[in-house]
C-alpha positions, 0 to 999 in steps of 0.5 A: 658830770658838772661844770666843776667836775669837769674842770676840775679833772682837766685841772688834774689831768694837767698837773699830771701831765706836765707838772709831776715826774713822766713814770712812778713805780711803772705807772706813766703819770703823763698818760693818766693825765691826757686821758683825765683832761680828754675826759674833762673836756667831754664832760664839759662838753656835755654838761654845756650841751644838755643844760646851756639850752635850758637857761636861754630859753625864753618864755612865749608872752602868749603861751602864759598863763594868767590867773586872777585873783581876787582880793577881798577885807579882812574877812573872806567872803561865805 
């Protein structure tokens, strides 16, 4: 689940939980949308634990490798 799932369905868990009517036709809206915002936060949790180290590391000058290319004219060497 990504970024955007994740706070998408915290979006929703809210709207059910605090902007719709408490039951429909038995269902309790309000339980659906704690569940869905719990859910949200795990994912976004998750999503920031596995891919938020990757985009802070930084690369060892020395580990590098360089490759040296040579240039020549317009015609490659034979």
């Amino acid at each position: 689940m990504g970024i955007g799932a994740s706070l998408f369905m915290i979006a929703l868990g809210a709207i059910l939980k605090y902007a719709l009517p408490s039951s429909v036709a038995g269902v309790h809206l309000g339980v659906i949308g704690v569940i869905l915002m719990v859910v949200g936060v795990l994912g976004l949790v998750v999503t920031v634990l596995i891919w938020g180290p990757r985009s802070r590391r930084e690369a060892d000058p020395e580990s590098e490798i360089i490759e040296e290319r040579r240039t020549y004219g317009r015609r490659p060497p034979l």
